[in-house]
ROMI-422562 format. One record per atom (N, C-alpha, C, O): y, x, z. Coordinates in steps of 0.1 Angstrom, whole numbers, plus 2048, in hexadecimal, padded with zeros to 3 digits. Layout:
% residues N
YXZ
...
//
This chain:
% residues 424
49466A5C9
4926715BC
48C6675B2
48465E5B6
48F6695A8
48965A59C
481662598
48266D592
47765C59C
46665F594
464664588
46C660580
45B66B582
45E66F572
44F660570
44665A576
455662564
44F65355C
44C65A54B
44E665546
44864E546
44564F536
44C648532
44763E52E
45B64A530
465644529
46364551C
45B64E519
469641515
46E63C507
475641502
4766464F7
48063C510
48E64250F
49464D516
49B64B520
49165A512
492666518
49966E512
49467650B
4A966E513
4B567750F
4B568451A
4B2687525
4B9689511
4BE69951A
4C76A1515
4D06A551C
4C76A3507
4CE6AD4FF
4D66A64F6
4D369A4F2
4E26AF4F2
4E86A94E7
4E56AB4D8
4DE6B54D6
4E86A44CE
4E36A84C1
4EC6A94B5
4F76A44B6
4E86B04AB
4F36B149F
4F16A1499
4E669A49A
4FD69D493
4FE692490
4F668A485
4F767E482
4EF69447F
4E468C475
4D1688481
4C6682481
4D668B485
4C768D491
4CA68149B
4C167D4A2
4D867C49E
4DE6774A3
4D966749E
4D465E4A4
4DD66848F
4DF65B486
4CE657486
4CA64C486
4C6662485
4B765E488
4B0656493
4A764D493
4B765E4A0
4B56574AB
4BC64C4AC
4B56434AF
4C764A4AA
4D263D4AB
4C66334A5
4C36294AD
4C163349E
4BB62A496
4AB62949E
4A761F4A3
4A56354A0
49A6334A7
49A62E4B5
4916284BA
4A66314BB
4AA6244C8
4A86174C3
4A160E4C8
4B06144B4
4B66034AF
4A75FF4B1
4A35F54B8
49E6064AB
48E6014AB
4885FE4B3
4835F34B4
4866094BC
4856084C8
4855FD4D0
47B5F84D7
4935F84CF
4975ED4D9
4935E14CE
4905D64D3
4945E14C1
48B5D64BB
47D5D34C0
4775C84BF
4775E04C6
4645DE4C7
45E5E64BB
4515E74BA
4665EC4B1
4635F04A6
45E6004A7
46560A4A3
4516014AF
4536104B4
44961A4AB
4466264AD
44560E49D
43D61748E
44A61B48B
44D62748D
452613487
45D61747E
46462048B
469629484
467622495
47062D4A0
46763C4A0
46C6484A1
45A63849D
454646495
45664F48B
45565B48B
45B64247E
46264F471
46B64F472
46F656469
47364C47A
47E65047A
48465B482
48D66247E
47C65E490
47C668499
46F673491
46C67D498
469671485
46067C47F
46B682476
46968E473
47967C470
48467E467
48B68C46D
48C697467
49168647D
49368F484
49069A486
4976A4484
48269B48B
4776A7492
4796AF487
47B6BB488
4786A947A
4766AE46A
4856BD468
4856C8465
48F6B146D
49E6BB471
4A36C7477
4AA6D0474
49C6C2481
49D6CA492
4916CA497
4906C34A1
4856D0492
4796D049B
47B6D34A6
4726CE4AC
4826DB4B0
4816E34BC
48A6DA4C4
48E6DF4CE
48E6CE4C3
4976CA4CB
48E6BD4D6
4876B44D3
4916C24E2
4876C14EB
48E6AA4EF
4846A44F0
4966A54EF
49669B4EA
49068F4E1
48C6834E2
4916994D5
4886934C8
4786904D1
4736854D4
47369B4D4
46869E4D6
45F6954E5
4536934E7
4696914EB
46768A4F5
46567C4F3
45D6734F7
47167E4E7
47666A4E7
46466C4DB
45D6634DF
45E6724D3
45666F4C7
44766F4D1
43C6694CE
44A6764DE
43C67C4E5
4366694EA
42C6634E8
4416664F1
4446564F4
44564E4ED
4456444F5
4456484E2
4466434D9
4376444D2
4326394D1
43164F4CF
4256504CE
4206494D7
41B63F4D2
41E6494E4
4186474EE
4166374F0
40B6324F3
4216314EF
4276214EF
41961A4E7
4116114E9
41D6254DA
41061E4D1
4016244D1
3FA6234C7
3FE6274DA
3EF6314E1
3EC63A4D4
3E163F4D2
3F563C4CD
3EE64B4C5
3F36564D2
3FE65C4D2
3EB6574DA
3EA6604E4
3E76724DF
3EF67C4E0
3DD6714DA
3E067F4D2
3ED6864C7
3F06924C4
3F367C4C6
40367F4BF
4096834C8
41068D4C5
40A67D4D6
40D67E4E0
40C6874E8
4146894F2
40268E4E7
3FD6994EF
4036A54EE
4096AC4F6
3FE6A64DB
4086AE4D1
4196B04D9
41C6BA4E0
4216A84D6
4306A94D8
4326AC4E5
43D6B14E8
4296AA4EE
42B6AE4FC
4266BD4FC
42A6C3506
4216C04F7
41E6D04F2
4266D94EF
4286E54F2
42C6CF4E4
4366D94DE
4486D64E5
4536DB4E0
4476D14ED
4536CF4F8
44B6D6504
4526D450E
43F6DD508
4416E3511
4456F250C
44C6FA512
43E6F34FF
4417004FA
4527034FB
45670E4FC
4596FB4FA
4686FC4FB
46F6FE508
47970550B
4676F7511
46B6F7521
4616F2525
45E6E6522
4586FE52D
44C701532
4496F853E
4406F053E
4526FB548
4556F3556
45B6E6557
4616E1560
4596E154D
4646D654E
4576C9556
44C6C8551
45B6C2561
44F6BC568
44D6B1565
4416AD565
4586A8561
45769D55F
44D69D54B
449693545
44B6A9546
4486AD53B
4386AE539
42F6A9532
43A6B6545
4296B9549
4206AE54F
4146AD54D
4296A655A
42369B55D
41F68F551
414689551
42768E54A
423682540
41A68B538
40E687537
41C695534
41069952C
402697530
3F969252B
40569E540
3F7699546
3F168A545
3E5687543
3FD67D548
3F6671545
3F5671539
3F1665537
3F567952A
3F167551C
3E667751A
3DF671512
3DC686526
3D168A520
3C668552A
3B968652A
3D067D537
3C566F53F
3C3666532
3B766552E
3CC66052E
3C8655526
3BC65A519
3B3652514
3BD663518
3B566A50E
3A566E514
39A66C50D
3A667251F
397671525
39168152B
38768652F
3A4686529
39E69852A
3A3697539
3AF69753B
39C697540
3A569654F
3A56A6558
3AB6A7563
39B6B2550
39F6BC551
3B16C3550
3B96C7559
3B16BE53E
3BE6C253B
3CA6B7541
3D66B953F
3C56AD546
3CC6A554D
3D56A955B
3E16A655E
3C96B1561
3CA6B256F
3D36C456B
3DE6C6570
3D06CA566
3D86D7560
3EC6D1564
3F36D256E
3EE6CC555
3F86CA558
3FF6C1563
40B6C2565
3F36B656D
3F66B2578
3FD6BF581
4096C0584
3F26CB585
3F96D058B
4026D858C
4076DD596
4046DB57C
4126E257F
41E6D657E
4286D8584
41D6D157A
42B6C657D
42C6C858F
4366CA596
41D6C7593
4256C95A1
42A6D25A8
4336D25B0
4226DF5A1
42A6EB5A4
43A6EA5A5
4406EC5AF
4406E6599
44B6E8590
4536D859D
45D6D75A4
44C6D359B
4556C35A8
4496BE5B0
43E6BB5AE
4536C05BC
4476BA5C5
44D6AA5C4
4586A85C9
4486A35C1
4466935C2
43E68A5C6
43368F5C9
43E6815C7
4356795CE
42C6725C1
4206705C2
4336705B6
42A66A5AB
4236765A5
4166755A5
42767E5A1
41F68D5A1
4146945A6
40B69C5A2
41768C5B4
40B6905BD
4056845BF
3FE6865C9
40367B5BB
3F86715BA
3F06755AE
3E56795B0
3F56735A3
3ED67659C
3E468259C
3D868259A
3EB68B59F
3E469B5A2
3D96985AD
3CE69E5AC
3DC68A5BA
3D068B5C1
3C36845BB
3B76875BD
3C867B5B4
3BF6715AB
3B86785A5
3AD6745A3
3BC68459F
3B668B591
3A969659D
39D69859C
3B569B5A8
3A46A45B0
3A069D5B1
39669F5AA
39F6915B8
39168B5BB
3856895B0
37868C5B0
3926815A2
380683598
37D68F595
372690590
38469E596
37C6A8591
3776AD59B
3746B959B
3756A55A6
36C6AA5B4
3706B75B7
3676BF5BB
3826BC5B6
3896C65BF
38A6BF5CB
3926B65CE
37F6C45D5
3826BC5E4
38F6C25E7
39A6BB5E8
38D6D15E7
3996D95F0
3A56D45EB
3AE6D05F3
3A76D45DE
3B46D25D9
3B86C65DB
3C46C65DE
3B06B75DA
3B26AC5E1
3B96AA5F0
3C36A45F3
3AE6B25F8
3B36B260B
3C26B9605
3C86B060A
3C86BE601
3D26C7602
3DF6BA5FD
3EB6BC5FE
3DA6B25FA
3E46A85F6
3E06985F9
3E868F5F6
3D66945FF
3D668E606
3C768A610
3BC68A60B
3CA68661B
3BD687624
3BD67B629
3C767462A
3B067862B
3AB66A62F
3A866B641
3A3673647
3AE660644
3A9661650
39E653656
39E64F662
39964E64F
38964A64F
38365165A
38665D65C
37A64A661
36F64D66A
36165465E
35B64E655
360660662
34F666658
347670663
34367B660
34566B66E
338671673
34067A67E
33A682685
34E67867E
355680686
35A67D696
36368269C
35067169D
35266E6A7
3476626A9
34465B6A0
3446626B4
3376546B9
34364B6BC
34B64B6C5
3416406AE
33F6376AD
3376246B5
33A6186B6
32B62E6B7
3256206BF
3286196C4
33361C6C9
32460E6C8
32B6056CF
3356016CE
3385FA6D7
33E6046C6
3516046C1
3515F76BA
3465F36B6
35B5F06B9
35D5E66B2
3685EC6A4
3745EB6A6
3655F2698
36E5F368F
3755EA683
36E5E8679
37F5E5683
3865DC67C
3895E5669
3915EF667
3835E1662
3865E6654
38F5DE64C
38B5D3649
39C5E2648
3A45D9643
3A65DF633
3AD5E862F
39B5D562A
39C5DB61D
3A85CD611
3A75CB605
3B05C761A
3B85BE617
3C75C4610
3D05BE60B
3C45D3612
3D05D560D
3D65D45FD
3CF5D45F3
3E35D35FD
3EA5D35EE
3E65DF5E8
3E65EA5EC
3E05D85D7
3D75E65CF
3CA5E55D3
3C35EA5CA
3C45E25DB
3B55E05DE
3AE5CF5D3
3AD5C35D5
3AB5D65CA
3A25CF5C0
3995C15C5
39A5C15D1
3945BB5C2
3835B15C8
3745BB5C5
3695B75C8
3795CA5BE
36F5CF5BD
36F5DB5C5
3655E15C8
37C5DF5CA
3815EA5D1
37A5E35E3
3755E75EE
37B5DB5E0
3745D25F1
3675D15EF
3615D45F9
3625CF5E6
3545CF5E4
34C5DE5E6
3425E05EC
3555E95DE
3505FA5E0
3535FC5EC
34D6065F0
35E5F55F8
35E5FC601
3545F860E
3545FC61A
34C5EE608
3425E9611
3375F4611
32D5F2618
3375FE609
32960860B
330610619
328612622
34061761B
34461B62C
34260C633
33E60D63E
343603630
33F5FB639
3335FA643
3335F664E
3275FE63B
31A60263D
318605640
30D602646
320613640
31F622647
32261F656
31A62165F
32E619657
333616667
32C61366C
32761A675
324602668
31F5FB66F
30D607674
30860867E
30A60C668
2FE61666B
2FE61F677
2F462167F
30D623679
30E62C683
312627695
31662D69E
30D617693
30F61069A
31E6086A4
3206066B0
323605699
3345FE699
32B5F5699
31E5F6697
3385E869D
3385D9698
3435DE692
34A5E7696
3445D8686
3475D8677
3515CB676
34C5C1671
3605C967A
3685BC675
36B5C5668
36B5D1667
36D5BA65B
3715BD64E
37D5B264D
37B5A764F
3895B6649
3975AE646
39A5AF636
39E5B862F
3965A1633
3975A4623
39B59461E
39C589624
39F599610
3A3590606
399582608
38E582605
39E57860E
39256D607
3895695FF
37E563602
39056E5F1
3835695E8
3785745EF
36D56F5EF
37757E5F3
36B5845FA
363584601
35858A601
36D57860B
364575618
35456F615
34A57461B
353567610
34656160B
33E56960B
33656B613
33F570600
33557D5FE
33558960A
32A58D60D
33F58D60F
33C599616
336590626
32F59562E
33C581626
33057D62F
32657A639
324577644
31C580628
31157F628
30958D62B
2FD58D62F
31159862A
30C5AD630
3075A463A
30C59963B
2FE5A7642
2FA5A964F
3015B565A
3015B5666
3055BD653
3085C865A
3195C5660
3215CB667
31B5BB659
32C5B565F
3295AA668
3225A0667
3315AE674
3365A867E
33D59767F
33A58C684
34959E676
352592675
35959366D
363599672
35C591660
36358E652
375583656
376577658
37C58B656
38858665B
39158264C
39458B645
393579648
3A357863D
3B3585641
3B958764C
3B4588638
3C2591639
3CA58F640
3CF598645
3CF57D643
3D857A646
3D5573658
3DC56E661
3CC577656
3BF573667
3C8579671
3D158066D
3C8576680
3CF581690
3BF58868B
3B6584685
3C0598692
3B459E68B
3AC5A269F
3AF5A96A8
3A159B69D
39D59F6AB
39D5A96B2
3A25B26AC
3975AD6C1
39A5B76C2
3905C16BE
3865BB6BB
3905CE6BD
38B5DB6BA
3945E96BC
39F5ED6BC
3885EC6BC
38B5F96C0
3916086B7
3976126BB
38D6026AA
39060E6A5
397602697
3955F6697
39E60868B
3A3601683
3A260B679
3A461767D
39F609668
3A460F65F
3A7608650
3A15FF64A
3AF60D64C
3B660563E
3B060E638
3AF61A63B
3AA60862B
39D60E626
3A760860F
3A95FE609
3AB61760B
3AA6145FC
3A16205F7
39D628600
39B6225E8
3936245E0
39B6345E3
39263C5E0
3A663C5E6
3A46475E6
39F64A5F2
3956525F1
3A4646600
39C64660B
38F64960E
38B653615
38763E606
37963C606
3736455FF
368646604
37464E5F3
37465B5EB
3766685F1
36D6715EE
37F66B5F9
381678602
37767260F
37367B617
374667611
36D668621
36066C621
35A673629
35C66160E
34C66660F
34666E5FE
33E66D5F5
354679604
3506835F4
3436895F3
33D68A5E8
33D68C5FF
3336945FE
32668D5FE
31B6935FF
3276805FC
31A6785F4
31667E5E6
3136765DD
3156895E5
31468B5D4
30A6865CE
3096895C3
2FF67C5D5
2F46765CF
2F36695CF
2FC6685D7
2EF65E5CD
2F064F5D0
2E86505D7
2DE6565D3
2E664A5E7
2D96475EC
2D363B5E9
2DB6335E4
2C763A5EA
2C16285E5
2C06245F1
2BD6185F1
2C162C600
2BF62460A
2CE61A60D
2CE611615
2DC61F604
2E2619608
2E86085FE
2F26015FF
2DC6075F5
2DC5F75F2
2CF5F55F0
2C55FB5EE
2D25E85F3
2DF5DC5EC
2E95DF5FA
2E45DB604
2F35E25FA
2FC5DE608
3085CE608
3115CC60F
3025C65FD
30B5B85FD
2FA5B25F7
2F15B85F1
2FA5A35FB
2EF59A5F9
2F858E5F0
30458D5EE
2EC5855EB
2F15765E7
2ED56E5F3
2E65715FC
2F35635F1
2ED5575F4
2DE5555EF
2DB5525E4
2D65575FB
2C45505F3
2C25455ED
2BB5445E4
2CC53A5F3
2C75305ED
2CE5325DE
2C75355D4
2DC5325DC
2E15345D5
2DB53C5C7
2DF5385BC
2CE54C5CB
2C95505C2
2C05495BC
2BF5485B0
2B65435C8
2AD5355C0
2AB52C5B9
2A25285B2
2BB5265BF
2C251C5B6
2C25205A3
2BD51B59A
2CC52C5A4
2CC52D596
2C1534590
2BE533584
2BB53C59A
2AE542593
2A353158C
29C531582
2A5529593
2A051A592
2A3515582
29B51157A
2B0518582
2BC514571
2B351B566
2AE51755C
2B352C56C
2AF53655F
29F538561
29D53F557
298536565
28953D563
289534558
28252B55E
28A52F54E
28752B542
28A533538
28552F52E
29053C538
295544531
28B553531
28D55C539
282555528
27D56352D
28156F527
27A579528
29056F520
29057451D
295581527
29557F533
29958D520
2A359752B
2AF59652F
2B859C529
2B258F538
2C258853B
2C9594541
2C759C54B
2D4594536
2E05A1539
2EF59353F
2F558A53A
2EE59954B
2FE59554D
30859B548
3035A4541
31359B548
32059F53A
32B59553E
32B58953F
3355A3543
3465A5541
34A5AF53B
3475BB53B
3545A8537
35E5B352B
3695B352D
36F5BD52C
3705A4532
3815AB539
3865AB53F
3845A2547
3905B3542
3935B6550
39F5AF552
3A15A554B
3A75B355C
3B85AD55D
3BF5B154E
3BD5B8545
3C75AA551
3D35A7543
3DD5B054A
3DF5B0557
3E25B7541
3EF5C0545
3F95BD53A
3F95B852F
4035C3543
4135BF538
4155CD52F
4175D7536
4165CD527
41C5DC51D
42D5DD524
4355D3524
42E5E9529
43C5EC52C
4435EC51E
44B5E251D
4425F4514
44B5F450C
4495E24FF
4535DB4FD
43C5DF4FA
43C5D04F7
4425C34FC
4485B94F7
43D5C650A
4415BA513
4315B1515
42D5AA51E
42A5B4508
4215AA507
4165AD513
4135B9516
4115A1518
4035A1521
3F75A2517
3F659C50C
3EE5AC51D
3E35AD512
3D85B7518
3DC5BF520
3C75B5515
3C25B851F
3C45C6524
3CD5CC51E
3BC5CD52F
3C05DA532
3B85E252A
3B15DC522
3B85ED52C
3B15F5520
3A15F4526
3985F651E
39F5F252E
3905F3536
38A5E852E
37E5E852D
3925E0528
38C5D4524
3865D3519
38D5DA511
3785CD511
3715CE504
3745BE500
37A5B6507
36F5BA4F2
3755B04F0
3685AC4EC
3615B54E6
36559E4EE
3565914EF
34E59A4DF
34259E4E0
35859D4CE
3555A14C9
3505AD4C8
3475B04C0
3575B64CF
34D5C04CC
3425C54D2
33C5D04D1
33F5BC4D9
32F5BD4E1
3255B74D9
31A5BD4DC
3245AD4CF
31C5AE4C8
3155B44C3
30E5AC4BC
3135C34C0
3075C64BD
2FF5CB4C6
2F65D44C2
3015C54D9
2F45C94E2
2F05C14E4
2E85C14ED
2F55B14DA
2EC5A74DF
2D95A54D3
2D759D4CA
2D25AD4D8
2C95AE4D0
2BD5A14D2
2BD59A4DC
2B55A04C8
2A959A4CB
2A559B4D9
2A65A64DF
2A15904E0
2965944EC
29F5924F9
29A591504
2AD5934F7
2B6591503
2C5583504
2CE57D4FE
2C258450D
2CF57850F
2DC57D519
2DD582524
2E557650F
2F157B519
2F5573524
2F6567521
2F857552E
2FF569538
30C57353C
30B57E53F
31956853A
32656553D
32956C54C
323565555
330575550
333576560
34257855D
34A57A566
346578552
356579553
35C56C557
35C562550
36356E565
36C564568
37955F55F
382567561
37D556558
38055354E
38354154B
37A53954E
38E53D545
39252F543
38C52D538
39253252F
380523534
37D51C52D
372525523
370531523
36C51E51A
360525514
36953450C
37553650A
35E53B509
364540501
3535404F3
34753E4F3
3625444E8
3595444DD
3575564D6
35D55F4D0
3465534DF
3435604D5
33955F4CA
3335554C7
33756E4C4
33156D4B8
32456D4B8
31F56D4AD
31B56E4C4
30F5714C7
3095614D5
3105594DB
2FD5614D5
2FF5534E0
3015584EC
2F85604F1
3085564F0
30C55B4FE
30F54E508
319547506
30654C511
306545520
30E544525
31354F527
31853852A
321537530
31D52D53D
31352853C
32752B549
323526551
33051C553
33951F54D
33250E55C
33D50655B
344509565
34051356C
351502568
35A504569
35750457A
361506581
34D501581
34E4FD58D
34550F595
3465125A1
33D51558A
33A52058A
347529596
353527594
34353159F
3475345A9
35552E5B0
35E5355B5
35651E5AE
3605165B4
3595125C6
35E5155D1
34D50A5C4
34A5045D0
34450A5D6
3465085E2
3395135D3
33751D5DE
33C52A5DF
3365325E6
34752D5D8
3515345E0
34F5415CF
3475425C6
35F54B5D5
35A5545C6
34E5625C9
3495675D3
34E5645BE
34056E5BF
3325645C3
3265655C1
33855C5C9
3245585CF
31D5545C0
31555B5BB
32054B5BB
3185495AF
3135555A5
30855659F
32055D5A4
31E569599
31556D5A0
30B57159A
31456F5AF
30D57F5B6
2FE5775B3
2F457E5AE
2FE5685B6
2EC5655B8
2E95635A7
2DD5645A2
2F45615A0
2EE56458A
2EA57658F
2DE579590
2F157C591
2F158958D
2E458C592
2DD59058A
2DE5895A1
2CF58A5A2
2C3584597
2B7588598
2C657F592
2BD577587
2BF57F577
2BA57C56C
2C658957B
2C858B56D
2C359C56D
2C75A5575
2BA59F562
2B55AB55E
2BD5B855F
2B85C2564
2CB5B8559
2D35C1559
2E25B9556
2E45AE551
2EA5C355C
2F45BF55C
3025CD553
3055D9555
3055C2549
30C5CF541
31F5CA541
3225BF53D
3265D0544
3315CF54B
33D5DA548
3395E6546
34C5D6547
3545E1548
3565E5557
34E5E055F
35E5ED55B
3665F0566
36A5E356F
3765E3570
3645DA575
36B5CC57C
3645CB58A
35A5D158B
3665C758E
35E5BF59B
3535BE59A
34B5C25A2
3515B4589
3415B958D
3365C458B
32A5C358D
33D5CB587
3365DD587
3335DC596
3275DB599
33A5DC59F
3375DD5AE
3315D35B4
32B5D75BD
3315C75B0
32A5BD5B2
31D5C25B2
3165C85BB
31B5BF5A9
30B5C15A0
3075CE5A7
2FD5CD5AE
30A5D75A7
3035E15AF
3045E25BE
2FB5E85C4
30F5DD5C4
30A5DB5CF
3025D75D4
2FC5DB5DF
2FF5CD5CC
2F15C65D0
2E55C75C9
2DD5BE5C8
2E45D85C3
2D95DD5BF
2D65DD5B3
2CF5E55AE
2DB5D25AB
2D55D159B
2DA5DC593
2E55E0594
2CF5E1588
2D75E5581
2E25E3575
2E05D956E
2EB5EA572
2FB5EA571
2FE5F3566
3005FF569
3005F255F
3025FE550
3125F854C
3145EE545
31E600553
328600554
332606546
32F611540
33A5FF543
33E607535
34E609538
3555FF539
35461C539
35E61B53A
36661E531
361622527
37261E532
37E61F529
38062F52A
37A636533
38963551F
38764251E
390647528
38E654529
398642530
3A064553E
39C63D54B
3A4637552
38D63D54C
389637557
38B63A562
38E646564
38B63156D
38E63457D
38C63F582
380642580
39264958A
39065358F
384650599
38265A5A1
37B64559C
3716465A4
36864759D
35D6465A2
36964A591
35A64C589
358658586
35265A57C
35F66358E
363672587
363671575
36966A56E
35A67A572
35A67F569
34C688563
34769156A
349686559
33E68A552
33068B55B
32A694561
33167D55A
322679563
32166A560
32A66255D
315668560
31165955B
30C65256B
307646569
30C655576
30A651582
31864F58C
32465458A
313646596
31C6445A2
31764B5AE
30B64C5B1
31F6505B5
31E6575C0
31B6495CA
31664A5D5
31E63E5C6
3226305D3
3186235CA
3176175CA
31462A5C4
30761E5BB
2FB6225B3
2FA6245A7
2F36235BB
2E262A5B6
2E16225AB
2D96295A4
2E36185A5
2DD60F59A
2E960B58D
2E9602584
2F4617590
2FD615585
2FF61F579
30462A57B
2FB61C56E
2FE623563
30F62655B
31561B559
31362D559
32262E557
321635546
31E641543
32362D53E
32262F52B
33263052B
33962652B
33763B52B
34563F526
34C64251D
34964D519
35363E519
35C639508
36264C505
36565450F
36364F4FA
36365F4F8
3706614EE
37466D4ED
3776564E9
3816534E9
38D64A4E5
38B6434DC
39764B4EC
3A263D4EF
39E6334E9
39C6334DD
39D6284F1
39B6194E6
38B6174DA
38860E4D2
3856214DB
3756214D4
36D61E4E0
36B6254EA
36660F4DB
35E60D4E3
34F60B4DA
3446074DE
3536104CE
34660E4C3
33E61A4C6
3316184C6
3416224C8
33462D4D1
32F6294DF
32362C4E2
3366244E8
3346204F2
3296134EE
31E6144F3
32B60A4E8
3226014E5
3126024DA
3085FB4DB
31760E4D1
3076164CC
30061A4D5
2F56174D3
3026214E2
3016264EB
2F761F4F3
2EC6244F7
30060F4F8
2F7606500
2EF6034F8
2E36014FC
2F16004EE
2E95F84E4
2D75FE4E6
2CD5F74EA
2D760E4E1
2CE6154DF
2C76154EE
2BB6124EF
2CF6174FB
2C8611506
2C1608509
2B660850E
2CA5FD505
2C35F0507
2B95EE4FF
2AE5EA505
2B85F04F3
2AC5EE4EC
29E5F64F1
2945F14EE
29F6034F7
294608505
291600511
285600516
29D5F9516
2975F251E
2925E451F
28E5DE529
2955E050E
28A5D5511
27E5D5508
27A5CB501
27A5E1507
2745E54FB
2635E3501
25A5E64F9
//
């Protein structure tokens, strides 16, 4: 079955021939990249034939291409009013009011699209969406974790964790070391099968056994689990509080903290660590690579660089960058020779607070206990639910959430007015 998507190009019906010559043309644009001008021209239409469920589709998408998401929302509205059930209708609508930040009305039309098609892309998203609105039941009903949680003695077991899989982040391995913890607490030996650049750091847990490479023969044990971020969500839903008994659960290098605590104790001021961007993504309909939406740009963080604080650099990154505030940078050999993460993780100990998008080092930094004032995008990760400024999997993370699409100037008054309390 072909998946329903957010096409562009979404024919269905036929049209009278002036509505025709609108679209003919809003295709030619289209396929130019020209998707302001594929707007008036599909508004010429709608203008013609408002009710023609076509128009409404190709204008709902088109909007969308260009993140006027609320235009978007609109036309998907008024194409359900036309044909109510239509799934592939309901499903995109639902990704218009994710990107938007309503993941109530999100998760709405999630599930009736599934009612209306049972699919497999339909029902991911629908599971993604219970989890952040913490519908457990409705979640188990569409997908169950089979993770080890208190449901069998453990002791003495040798368990192999393989968080190496495709889709598992550098920060998705780092959050899955708080079940790592768990095992080893309940008295496992703890093998962890992971990405390399992690080995260094994961290490150094005490509570791990043996840290294997992905590509490792995987010793023997007894029990085995492939461990991704929905997994890890349904196994330990019912943490509804952060415990503080469970960090720091990742360490630095001591020497390594010494060392640079050695570089900066000259500095008195309040040292904020700071990343802003994330992976580069490709625009389906542009083509262009450009950052992801999670991402803030060096400029608009300037106004939380206040009197009294200094910024230091943790974004991994080719060559200086130029911002408009003084901001600390580190050289090029900065997490090369003693491996990645080790340098960031023994800076990030040295440093007062750490203010950050959605990346690695959100999980970083709090794993290892500091505090973390996290800033997300207005369709942030389904692990951060929803309307709460806390982690269920990090006692020391603050979560400042963007209120809507692409505005990160309230999110940034926001820290601002914080930060200025805490070094006040």
């Amino acid at each position: 079955m072909k998946k329903p998507i957010l096409s562009i190009f979404f024919f269905t019906f036929a049209l009278p021939s002036f509505c025709n010559t609108y679209l003919k043309k809003a295709n030619e644009a289209l396929h130019q990249k020209d998707a302001v001008r594929a707007v008036d021209l599909l508004y010429k239409a709608d203008e013609e034939q408002p009710n023609n469920l076509t128009i409404l589709l190709r204008l709902a998408a088109t909007h969308a291409v260009l993140h006027q998401y609320e235009k978007a929302a609109q036309d998907y509205e008024r194409a359900l009013l036309i044909r109510p059930n239509a799934p592939t209708t309901l499903y995109n609508c639902g990704n218009i009011y994710s990107r938007l930040g309503q993941f109530e009305q999100a998760h709405t039309y999630y599930d009736q699209s599934y009612k209306t098609l049972i699919d497999d892309t339909i029902k991911g998203a629908l599971f993604k969406s219970s989890i952040r609105l913490k519908q457990w039941s409705k979640a188990s009903q569409l997908g169950a974790s089979s993770l080890w949680w208190y449901d069998e003695n453990i002791y003495g077991k040798s368990v192999l964790l393989d968080i190496s899989k495709p889709g598992n982040g550098y920060g998705d391995g780092i959050q899955f070391m708080r079940y790592a913890q768990a095992v080893a607490q309940a008295g496992a030996l703890v093998i962890v099968k992971a990405a390399p650049p992690l080995i260094p750091l994961l290490s150094l847990a005490p509570y791990i056994a043996q840290v294997i490479r992905h590509d490792d023969p995987e010793p023997p044990h007894d029990k085995r689990f492939d461990i991704c971020i929905a997994s890890l969500l349904m196994t330990m839903k019912h943490a509804d509080s952060p415990s503080k008994n469970c960090t720091p659960y990742l360490w630095a290098d001591p020497s390594l903290v010494d060392s640079w605590g050695e570089q900066l104790k000259k500095d008195k001021n309040f040292k904020v660590g700071i990343c802003w961007l994330s992976n580069y993504v490709k625009e389906l309909f542009s083509g262009k690579v450009v950052p992801s939406p999670r991402s803030i740009s060096v400029e608009q963080i300037t106004p939380i660089s206040l009197p009294g604080t200094s910024f230091y650099s943790l974004q991994k990154i080719d060559g200086p960058v130029a911002a408009p505030f003084t901001l600390h940078q580190f050289d090029a050999d900065f997490d090369q020779t003693n491996g990645r993460f080790m340098d960031t993780a023994a800076v990030i100990m040295n440093m007062d607070l750490i203010i950050t998008i959605d990346t690695s080092i959100a999980h970083l930094a709090a794993a290892l206990g500091k505090p973390v004032w996290v800033l997300l995008s207005c369709e942030s990760d389904y692990r951060w639910f929803t309307n709460t400024e806390r982690s269920i999997f990090y006692p020391t993370i603050r979560l400042f959430r963007q209120k809507k699409y692409g505005d990160w100037s309230s999110v940034i008054e926001q820290v601002k007015t914080e930060l200025q309390k805490a070094i006040a």
